[in-house]
C-alpha positions as CSV (number, residue, x, y, z in Angstrom):
1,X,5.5,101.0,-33.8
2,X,9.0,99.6,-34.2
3,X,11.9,99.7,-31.6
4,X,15.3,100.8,-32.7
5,X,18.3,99.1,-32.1
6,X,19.6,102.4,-30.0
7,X,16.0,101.6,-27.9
8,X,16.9,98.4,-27.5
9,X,20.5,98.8,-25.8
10,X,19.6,101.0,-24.2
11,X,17.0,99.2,-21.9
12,X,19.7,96.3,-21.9
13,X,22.4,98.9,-20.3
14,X,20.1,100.1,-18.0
15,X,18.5,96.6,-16.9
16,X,22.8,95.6,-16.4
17,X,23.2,98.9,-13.8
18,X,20.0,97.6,-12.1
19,X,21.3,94.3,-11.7
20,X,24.7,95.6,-10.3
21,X,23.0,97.9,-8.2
22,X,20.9,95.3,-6.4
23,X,24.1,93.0,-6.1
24,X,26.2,95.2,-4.6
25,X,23.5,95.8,-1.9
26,X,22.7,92.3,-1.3
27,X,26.8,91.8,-1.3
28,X,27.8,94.6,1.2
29,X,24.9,95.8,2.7
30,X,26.0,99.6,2.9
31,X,29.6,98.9,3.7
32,X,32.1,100.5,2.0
33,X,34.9,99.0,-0.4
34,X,37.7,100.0,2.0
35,X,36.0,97.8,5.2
36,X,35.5,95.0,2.7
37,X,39.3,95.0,1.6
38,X,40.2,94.6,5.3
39,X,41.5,90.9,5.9
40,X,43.3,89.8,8.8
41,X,45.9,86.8,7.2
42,X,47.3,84.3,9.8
43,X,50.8,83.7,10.0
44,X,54.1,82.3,12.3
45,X,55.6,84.6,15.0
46,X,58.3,83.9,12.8
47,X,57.6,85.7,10.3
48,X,57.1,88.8,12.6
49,X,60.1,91.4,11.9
50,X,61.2,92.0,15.5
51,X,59.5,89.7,17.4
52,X,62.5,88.0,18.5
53,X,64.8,91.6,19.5
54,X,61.3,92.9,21.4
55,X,60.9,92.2,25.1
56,X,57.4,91.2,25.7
57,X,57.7,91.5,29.6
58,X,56.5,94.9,29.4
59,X,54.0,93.9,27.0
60,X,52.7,91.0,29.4
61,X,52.9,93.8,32.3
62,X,50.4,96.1,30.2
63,X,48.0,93.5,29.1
64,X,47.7,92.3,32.8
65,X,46.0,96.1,33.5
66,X,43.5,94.7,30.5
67,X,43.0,91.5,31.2
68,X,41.6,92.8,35.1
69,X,38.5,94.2,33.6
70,X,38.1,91.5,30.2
71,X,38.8,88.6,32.7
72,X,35.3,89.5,34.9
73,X,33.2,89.7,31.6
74,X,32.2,87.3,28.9
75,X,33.8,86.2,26.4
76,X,33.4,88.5,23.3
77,X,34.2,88.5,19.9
78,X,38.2,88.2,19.6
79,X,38.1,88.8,23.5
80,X,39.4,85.7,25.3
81,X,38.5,85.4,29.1
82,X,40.8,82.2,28.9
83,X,43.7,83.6,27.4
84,X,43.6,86.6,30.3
85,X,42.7,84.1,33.1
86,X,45.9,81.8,32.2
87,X,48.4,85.4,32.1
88,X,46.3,86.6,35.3
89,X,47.4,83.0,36.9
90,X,51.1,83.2,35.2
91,X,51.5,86.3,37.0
92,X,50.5,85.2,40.5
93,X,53.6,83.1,40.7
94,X,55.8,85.7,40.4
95,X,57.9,87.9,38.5
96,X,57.2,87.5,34.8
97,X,60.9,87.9,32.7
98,X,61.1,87.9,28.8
99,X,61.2,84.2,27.9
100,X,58.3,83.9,30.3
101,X,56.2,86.3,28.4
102,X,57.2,85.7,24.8
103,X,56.5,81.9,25.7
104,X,53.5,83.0,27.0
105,X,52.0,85.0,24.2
106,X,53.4,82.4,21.6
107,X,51.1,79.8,23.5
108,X,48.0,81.7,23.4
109,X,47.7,83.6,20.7
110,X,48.0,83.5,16.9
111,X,49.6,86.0,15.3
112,X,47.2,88.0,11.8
113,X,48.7,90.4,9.4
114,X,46.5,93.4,8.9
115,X,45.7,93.4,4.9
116,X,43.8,96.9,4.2
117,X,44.5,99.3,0.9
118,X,45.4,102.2,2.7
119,X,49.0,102.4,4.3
120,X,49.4,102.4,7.9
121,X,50.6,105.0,10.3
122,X,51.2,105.6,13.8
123,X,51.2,109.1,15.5
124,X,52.3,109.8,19.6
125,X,50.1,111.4,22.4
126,X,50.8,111.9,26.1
127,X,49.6,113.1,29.1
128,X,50.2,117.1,29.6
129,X,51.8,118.8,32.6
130,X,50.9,122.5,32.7
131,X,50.6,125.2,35.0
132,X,46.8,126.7,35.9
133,X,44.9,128.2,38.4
134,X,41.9,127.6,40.7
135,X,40.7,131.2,39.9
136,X,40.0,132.8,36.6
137,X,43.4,135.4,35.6
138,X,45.1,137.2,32.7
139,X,47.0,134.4,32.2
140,X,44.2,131.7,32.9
141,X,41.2,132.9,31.2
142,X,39.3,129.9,30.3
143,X,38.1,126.9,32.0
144,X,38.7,123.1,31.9
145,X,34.9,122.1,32.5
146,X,33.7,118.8,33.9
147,X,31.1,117.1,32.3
148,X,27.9,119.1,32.4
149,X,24.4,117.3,33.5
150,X,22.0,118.1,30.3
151,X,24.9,115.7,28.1
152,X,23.8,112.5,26.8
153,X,25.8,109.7,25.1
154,X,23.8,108.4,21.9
155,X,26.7,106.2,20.4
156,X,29.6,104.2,22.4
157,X,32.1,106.2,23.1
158,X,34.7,103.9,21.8
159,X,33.8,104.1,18.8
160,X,33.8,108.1,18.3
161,X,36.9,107.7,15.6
162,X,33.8,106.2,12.9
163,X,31.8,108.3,14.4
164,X,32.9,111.5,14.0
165,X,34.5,110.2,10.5
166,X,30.9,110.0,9.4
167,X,29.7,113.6,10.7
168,X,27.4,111.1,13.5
169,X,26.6,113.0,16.8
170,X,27.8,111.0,19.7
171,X,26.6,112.7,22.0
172,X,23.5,115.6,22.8
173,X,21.9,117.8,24.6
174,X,18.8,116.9,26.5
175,X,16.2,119.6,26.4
176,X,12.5,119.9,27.2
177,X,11.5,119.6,23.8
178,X,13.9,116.5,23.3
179,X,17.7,116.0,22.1
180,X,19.1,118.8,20.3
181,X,23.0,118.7,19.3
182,X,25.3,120.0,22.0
183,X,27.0,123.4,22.4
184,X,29.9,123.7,19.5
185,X,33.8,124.7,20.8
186,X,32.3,127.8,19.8
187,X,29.5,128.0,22.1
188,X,31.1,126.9,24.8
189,X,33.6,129.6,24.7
190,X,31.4,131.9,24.7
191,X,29.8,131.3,27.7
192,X,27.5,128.6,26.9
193,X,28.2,126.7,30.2
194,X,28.8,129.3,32.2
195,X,27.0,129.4,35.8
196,X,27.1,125.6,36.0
197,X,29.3,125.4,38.3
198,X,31.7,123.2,36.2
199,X,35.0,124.9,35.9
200,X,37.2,122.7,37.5
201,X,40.7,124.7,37.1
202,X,41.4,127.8,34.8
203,X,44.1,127.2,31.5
204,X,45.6,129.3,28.7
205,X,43.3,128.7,25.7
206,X,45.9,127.0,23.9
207,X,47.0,124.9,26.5
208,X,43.6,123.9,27.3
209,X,43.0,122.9,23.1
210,X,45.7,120.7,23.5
211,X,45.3,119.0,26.6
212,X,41.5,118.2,25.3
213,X,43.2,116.7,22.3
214,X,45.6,114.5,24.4
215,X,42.3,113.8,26.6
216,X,44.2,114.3,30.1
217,X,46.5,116.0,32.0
218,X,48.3,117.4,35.0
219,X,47.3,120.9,36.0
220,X,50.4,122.5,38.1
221,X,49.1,125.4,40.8
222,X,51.2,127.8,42.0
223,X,51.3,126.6,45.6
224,X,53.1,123.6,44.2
225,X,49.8,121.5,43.9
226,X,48.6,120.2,41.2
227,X,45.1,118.6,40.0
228,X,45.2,115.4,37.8
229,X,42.2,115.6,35.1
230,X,41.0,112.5,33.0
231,X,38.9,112.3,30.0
232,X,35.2,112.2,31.0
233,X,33.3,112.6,27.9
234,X,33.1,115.3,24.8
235,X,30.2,117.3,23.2
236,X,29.5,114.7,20.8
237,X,30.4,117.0,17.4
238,X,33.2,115.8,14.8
239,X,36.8,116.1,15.8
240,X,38.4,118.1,13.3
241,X,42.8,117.9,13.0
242,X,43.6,122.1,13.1
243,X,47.0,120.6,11.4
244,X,45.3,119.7,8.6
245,X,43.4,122.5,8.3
246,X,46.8,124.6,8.3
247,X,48.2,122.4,5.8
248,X,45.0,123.1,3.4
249,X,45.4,126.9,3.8
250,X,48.7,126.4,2.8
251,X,50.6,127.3,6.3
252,X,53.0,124.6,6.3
253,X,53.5,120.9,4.8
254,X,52.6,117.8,7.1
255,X,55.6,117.0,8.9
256,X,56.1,120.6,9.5
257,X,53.0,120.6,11.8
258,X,55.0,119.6,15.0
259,X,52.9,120.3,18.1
260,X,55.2,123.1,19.0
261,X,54.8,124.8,15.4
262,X,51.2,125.0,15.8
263,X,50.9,126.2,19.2
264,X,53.4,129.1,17.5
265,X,50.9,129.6,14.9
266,X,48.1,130.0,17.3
267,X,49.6,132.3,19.6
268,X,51.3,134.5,16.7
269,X,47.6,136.1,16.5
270,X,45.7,135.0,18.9
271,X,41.9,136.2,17.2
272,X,42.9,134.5,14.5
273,X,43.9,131.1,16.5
274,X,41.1,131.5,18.3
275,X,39.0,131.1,15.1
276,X,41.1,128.2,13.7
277,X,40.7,125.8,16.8
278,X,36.5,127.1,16.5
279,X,36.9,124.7,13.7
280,X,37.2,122.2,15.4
281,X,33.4,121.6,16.8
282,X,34.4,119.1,19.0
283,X,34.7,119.7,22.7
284,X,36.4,117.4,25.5
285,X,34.8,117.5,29.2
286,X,37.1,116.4,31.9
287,X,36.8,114.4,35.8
288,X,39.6,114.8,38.4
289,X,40.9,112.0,39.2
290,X,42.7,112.1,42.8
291,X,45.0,109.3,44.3
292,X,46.3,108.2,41.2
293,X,50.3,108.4,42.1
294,X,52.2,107.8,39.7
295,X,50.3,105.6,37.5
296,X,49.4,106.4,34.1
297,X,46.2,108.0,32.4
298,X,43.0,106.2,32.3
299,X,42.6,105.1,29.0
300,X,39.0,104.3,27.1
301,X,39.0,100.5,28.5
302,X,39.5,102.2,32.3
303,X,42.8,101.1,33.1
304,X,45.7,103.1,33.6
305,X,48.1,103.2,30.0
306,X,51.8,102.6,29.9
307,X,54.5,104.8,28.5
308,X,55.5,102.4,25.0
309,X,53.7,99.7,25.4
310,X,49.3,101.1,25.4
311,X,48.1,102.2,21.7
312,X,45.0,103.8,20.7
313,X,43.3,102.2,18.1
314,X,40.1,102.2,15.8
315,X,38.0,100.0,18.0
316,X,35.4,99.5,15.1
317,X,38.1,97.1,13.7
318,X,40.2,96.1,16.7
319,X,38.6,95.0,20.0
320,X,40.2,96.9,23.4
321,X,42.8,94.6,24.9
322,X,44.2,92.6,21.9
323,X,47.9,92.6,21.8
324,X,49.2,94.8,19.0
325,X,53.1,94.4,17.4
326,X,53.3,97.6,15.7
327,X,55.9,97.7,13.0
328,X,57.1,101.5,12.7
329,X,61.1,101.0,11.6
330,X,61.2,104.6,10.3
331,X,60.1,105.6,13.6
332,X,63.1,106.1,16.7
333,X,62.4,104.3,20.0
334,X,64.3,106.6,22.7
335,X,67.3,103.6,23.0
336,X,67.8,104.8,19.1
337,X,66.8,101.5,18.2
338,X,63.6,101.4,15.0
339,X,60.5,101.0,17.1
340,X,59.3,97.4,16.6
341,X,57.4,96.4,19.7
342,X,54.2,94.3,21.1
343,X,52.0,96.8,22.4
344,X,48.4,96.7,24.1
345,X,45.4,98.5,22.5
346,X,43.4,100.1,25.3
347,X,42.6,103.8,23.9
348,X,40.7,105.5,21.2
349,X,41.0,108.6,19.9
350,X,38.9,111.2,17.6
351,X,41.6,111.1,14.7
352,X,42.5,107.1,15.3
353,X,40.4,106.3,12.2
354,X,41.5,102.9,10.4
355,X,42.8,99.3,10.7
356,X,46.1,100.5,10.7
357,X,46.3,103.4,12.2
358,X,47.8,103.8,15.6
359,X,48.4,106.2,18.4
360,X,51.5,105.7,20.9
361,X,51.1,106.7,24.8
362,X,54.5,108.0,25.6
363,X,54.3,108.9,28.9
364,X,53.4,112.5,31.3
365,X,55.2,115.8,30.6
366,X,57.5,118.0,28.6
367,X,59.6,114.8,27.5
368,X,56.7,112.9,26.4
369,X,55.4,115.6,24.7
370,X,58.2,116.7,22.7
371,X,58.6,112.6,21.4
372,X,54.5,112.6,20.8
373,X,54.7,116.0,19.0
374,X,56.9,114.6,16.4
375,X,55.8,111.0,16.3
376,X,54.8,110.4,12.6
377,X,55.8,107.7,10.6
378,X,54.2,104.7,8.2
379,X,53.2,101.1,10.7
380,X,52.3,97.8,9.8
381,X,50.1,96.0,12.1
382,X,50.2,92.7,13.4
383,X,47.4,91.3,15.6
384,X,47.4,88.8,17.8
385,X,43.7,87.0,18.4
386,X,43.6,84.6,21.6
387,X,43.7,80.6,19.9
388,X,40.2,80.0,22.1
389,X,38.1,83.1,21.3
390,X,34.9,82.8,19.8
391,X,35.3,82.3,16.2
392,X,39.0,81.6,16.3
């Protein structure tokens, strides 16, 4: 029997869709076009818009918190125990001023434009100061809960951001009949952990939402105490922005959803706020952290972060302790001046999903928070890789 001509290109098209099909595979292996686009282009601190107008002592002060913990480990991909060694010795003969440090970074490290196909963007957290209670009230009805026992990490934590991106449990529930995902928001609030003998101090709802998305705070008690909590772990489900869920229902455009505004919106009918942050599934546990003075929030490499100068990052593309000169001009630094600055990634976050895409630490309390609340604005990123890290 013959074959027709249709028959015939037919089988050709589909042997061509084959062939692509098997040479994307073999060509990204499962990655997706965005990761691929992502390049990383060397270039001249000169070339760096603000570079010279930034002071880079702060800068050098911050990575010195960094470079305790990197300089005791090996050397890592784009992790340089030389680099940190050299600023750790720098340091030990004094004072470090701004030539000092710009001369500093300069010498060790190259300077690499972030090349992705989505635009960048930074947003601001800070650390919370609040007013709570040791005992369960009116006013503080639910609890701030450490971390409970049957919880077990089954990914990194830093990289929860591409985690919970991909709908990828982080963490679980260890049960006698094996893992099981953990308690939702949800559950949890519904008494899932009570009787554990967790509750570490007693919030308003709200408060308590947002203090888990900031991931610490300071918990003021009447007596004139207070209790310092630190991010311990979370339940391991997706972190879900309740901004943008408010912005899909139609309850406000983007830059309307300040911090302030939503809290508004929650507490304007509390059942129904109470079903809007159910949405978000994902669930921060807390650890006190005594003795801590004045010095900032532990961040996700375990040193403490600095008002301006830490950043949260997506660690999946940019390794914890890498120098970071974040190019925001839209956005205000508090001299008024556009915030161009070297900065030090030492955070994650749930929401910090990208290779540009940032998240400033401003600082503890009301002023922080009403600069973070706002903070939105488009960043380009510059990284700086030490000259002697492995594959430099």
């Amino acid at each position: 029997m013959g074959v027709s001509v249709r028959s015939i290109l037919l089988l050709l098209l589909g042997a061509v869709a084959v062939t692509i099909a098997l040479v994307w595979l073999f060509l990204f292996k499962g990655k997706t076009v965005d990761e691929e686009a992502v390049r990383l282009v060397p270039i001249d601190f000169a070339e760096i818009d603000g570079w010279q107008a930034d002071d880079q002592a702060p800068a050098f002060a911050t990575l010195l918190k960094s470079c305790a913990k990197i300089a005791s480990k090996a050397a890592s991909a784009n992790i340089s125990v030389g680099a940190c060694k050299a600023a750790l010795e720098l340091a030990s003969r004094g004072p470090v001023g701004r030539d000092a440090a710009r001369a500093f970074f300069e010498a060790h490290y190259t300077p690499n434009r972030v090349i992705a196909p989505k635009p960048g963007r930074v947003t601001g957290y800070y650390e919370p100061e609040i007013d709570g209670s040791l005992e369960k009230s009116a006013t503080f009805p639910v609890a701030a809960y450490g971390r409970p026992e049957d919880l077990v990490p089954v990914k990194p934590d830093e990289m929860r951001a591409r985690d919970s991106a991909a709908g990828v449990l982080t963490s679980m529930r260890k049960t006698e009949n094996g893992l099981v995902p953990y308690y939702t928001r949800e559950e949890i609030d519904k008494g899932a952990l009570e009787g554990q003998g967790l509750e570490l101090v007693y919030l308003d709802p709200v408060e308590l939402f947002f203090m888990q998305v900031q991931g610490s705070g300071r918990v003021r008690l009447a007596d004139g105490s207070s209790v310092r909590l630190g991010y311990a772990t979370k339940n391991g489900h997706p972190y879900t922005s309740i901004g943008k869920r408010l912005v899909a229902l139609g309850e406000g455009k983007p830059k309307s959803m300040s911090m302030q505004g939503i809290k508004d919106w929650l507490r304007a009918d509390p059942e129904r706020g109470q079903q809007l942050m159910w949405e978000n599934q994902s669930y921060v546990f807390f650890a006190a952290r005594p003795g801590e003075g004045d010095a900032g929030p532990i961040g996700a490499q375990g040193v403490p972060l600095t008002p301006e100068r830490s950043l949260a990052v997506d660690a999946s593309y940019h390794a914890l302790g890498l120098p970071v000169f974040v190019d925001a001009s839209e956005l205000k630094a508090p001299d008024g001046a556009p915030f161009r600055r070297l900065m030090i990634a030492q955070d994650v976050g749930s929401a910090i999903k990208g290779p540009e895409r940032g998240d400033i630490f401003w600082g503890s309390g009301d002023g922080a928070g009403a600069i973070a609340g706002t903070t939105l604005a488009p960043a380009r990123f510059t990284i700086l890789l030490p000259n002697d890290a492995p594959g430099s």
